[in-house]
Every structure is written in structure tokens, then in C-alpha cells.
N, C-alpha and C positions, 0 to 999 in steps of 0.2 A: 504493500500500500504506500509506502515512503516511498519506493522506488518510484514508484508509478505518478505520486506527487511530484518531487522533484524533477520527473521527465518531462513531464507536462510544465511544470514553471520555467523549465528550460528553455523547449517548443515555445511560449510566450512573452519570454525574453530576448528569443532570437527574430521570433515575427516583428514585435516590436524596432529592433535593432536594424530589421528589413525596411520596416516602414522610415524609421529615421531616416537612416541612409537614403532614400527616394525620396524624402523630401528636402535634404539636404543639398542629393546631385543636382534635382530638380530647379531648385532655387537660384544654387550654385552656376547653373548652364544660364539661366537668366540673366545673372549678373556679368557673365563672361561676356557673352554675347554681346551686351549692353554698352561693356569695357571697351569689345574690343572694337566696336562698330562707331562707337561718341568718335566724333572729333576732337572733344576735350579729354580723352584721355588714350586711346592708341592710337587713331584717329586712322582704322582701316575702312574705309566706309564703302563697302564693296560685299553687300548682301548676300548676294547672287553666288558671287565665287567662294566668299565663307560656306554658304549650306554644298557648294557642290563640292568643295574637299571635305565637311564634314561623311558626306555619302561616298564618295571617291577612299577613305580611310575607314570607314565603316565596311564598305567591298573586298578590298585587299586583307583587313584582319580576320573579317567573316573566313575569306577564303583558308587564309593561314590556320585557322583553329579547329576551321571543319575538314580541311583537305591535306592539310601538312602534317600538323600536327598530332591532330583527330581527337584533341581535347574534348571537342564536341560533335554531336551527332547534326548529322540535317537528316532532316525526318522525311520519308520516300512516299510517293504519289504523284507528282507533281507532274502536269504533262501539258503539249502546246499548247492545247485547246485552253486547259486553266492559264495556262501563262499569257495567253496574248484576251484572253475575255477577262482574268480577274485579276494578276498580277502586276500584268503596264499597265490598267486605271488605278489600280492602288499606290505604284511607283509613281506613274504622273500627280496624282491627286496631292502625296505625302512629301514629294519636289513642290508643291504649288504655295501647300502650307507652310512649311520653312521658309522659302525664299518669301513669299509675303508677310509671313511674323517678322521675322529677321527685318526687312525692307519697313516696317512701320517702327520700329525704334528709331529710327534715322531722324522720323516729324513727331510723335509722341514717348511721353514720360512711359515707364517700364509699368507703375503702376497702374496706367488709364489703359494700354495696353490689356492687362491683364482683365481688368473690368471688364474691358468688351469681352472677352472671351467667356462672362458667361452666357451670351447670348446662347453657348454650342449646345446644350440641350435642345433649346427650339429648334435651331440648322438641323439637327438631327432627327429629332420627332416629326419637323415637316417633309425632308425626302425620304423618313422611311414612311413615312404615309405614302406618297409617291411614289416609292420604292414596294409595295404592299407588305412591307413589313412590319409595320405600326396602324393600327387601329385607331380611327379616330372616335375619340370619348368627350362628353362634355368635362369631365375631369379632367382629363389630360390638359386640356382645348384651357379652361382655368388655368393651371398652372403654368403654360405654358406662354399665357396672357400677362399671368405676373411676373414673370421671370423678365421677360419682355419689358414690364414695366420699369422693374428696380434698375437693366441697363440703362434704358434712357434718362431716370433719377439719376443714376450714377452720373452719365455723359451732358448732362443740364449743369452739373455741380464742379465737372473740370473748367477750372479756369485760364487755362493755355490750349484750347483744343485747337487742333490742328486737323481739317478735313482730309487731306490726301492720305496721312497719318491711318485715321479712321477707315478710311476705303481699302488700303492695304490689308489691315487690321481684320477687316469684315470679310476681304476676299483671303483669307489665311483663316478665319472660322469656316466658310461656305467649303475648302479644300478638306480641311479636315474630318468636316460632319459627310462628306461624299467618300472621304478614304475609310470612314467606319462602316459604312452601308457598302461600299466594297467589300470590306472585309466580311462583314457579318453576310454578304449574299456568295463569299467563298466559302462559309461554315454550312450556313443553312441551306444552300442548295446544290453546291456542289460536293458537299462532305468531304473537305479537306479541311485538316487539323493542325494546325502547325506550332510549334514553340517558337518564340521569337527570335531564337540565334538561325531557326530556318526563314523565319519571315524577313530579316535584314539579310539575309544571303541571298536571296531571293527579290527582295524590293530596291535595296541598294544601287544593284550597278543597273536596275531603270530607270531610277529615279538621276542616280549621276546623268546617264545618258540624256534623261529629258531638260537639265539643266545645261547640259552643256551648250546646246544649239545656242539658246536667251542670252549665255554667258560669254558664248565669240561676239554677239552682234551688239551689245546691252554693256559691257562694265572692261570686255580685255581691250578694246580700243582704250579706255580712259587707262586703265593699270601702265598701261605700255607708254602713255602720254607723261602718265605722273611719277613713272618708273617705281610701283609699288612691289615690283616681283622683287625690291631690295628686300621688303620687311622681312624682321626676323623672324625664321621659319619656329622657335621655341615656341611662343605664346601660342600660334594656331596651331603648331601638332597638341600642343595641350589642352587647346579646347576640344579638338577631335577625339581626343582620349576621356574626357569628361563626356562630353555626348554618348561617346559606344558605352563607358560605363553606366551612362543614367539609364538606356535603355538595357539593358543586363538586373538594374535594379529595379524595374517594371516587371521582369521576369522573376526576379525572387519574390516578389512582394506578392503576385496573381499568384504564384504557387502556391505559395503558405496563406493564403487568405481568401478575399472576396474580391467580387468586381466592387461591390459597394463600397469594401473598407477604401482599395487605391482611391474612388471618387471621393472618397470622405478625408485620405491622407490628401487627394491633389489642392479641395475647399483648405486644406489646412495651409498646404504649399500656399496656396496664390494670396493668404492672407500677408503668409510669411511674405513674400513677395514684394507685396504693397506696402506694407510698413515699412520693410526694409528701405525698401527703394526711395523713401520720403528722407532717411538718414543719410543714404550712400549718394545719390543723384543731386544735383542741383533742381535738375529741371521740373522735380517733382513739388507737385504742389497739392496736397491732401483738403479736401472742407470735410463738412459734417455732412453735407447733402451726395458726395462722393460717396463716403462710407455707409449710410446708412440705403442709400440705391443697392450700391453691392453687396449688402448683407441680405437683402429683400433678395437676392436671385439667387446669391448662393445657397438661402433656407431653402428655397422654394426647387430647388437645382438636387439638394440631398433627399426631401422628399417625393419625389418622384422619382427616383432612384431606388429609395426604400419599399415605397409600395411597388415595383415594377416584379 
């Protein structure tokens, strides 16, 4: 019985320890990002080509661990049909979101950033309606009305708002809420199963590929102008290294837990986020009507998560 106690407080010591660690890297990648894209402090502002060596470094190490090394498994099914119906829109979709989050820290503060982002429940609830994957309920239809609400309380209460800022922003929520309804129409109707060191093996080098084309015509003319291929290569292999670990930490945390918990740790993430970013950033500017918008979406964002 002791034993069996102790194994268990163990087992929830280390979920816990899971969970930290992902909201930490999670935060942490935030902040990188933020660092290393400001002007006023690394001043790499070249969105584009940050997320495509993030995916370009995510490809090569995928490869190295599942095929050199054999650390780890890629897990077997996968065939053209999946790969060209459900794979390149997940890779294009999961390139779209990156390079447009990434691209709106350039006109907005990291924390109003984050706010919009709870829009993504509704993004999601409306094409998997679309999608026939979601049922429309006047329940839902509520919640998803409030959620709704508390972003735009939030986005009325920033006082630097920057529209173009916003529209990246929104087209980096729209990406993402279509790369989960990808994914979720790879589980549910295709019946393929993947763990995520097979899903980055796999999404990675199309997602690089669908950046690259944007990235010759869009930011390597300017790099070559402002001769930024000098920057020092340390700070971006170690945000590359920070990204492949946070995604590894989505993977321990789903294993040992729930879908619920990672959305209940990410609501914790993006609080963490916004407060931080009030201390660390200049450009951040927090009200009362900011905060309490954002808390209306995120409640409203955990509860229908929980009744789902």
C-alpha cells in the first residue's frame, strides 16, 4: 500500500514537472521570439526566415533521431494518398500560423498578441461546423458568442493597437484553427494515429518547403541588401533548439494527462505571458479593461473545453 502510494505521488510529481516544463518552454519560445525579432533588442526582423529555419532544424533533427540514431520511432501507415490530402494542408496550414504569429510581433505588444489568440476556440468550433465535425448547439452558439465578446473587450482596452499587427494576428489564429481540423479529419477519418516526433517528421520538411517559395521573393532580397546572413548563427540555433524542445514537451504532457489539462496549462501559459511581457517589453501597455476582456474568454475558452 506504501508502495503503491509513493508510486502514485511520484507519477504526480512528474506530470506536474511535465506540465511546468511546457509552460515554461512555452513562455520561454514567446519571449525568444519577441527578442529576437524587436528591433530594440536583436533586431533580426525577418519573420519569414526565422519560422523556416525553425522547420528546416526541426526536419534534419526529426531525421537524425528517427533514422540515424533510432532514439525514436516514426510510427508506420502513412501513405501518398494521406500525405498529399492530409499532410501538405497541415504543413501548409502550420507554415501559415508561424510565419503570421511570428510577423505580428513586429506591429503588436506580445501581450495583445496573445489576447487575440483566444479568439481560437471560435476559429475552431466554426470550420469544424463546416468541417461536419462540430454540431451546432445553442450552447455552444452562447459560449462561443462570449468568448467572442471578452476578445473584443480585450482589443477596445489596448491602447497602442496596431491594425496590420491585428490582421496578421487573426490570419495566424484562422491557420491554426484549419491545421487542427486537419489534423482531427487525419484521426477521424482517415484512422491514422501519430505521436508527435512522427507528426514533425512528417509536417516539417512541408511546411519548410511551403515557406521557402514566400521567403526567396518576400525577406532574402532584403537579408542580402542589409547583409543579415552576418548574424550570429548562436542565438537562432538556440531558439531552434527551444522550439523542437517545447514541442517534445506537448508530447510528455498529452501522454501523462489530458487534452483538457495542456488547455488549462496553455490558459495558465498565456496569462504567464501577458504579465510577463508588461515587465520585460517596453511596448506593453496592460488597462483593466485589457484584463478583465481576457479573463471573460479564457473562462469561457476552459469551459467548453470541460463540458466537451
Amino acid at each position: 500500500m506504501a508502495d503503491r502510494q509513493r508510486k502514485l505521488m511520484s507519477e504526480g510529481v512528474l506530470t506536474y514537472a511535465y506540465i511546468l516544463l511546457y509552460i515554461a518552454l512555452s513562455s520561454g519560445q514567446i519571449f525568444f521570439n519577441k527578442w529576437v525579432l524587436s528591433s530594440k533588442e536583436i533586431n533580426f526582423p525577418y519573420p519569414l526566415a526565422l519560422t523556416l529555419l525553425h522547420m528546416v532544424f526541426s526536419s534534419v533533427l526529426c531525421f537524425v533521431l528517427t533514422k540515424v540514431l533510432k532514439i525514436m520511432k516514426v510510427e508506420e501507415g502513412m501513405t501518398l494518398d494521406i500525405y498529399i490530402s492530409s499532410v501538405i494542408p497541415i504543413g501548409a496550414m502550420f507554415a501559415m500560423t508561424l510565419w503570421l504569429g511570428n510577423t505580428a510581433y513586429l506591429y503588436i505588444s506580445v501581450s495583445f498578441a496573445q489576447m487575440l489568440k483566444a479568439i481560437m476556440p471560435v476559429a475552431v468550433f466554426i470550420l469544424g461546423v463546416a468541417a461536419g465535425l462540430e454540431m451546432m448547439s445553442c450552447r455552444m452558439l452562447l459560449i462561443m458568442s462570449v468568448i467572442s465578446f471578452g476578445v473584443l473587450v480585450a482589443s477596445y482596452g489596448e491602447i497602442n493597437i496596431n491594425w496590420v499587427g491585428v490582421i496578421y494576428q487573426m490570419g495566424g489564429v484562422v491557420g491554426e484553427a484549419l491545421r487542427l481540423i486537419f489534423m482531427e479529419i487525419l484521426v477521424k477519418r482517415k484512422g491514422l494515429k501519430l505521436n508527435p516526433i512522427s507528426v514533425m517528421y512528417y509536417v516539417s520538411p512541408c511546411s519548410a518547403l511551403c515557406l521557402l517559395v514566400p521567403w526567396i521573393f518576400l525577406e532574402k532580397p532584403k537579408m542580402d541588401e542589409q547583409l543579415a546572413w552576418s548574424f550570429h548563427p548562436l542565438v537562432l540555433t538556440l531558439n531552434c533548439i527551444c522550439t523542437f524542445a517545447l514541442n517534445l514537451s506537448v508530447f510528455l504532457v498529452i501522454s501523462h494527462t489530458s487534452a483538457l489539462t495542456i488547455r488549462v496549462a496553455g490558459v495558465v501559459k498565456d496569462w504567464v505571458v501577458v504579465l510577463l511581457s508588461a515587465l520585460l517589453f517596453a511596448d506593453t501597455k496592460l488597462t483593466l479593461i485589457n484584463l478583465c476582456g481576457y479573463a471573460i474568454g479564457n473562462f469561457l475558452t476552459i469551459l467548453s473545453d470541460a463540458k466537451k
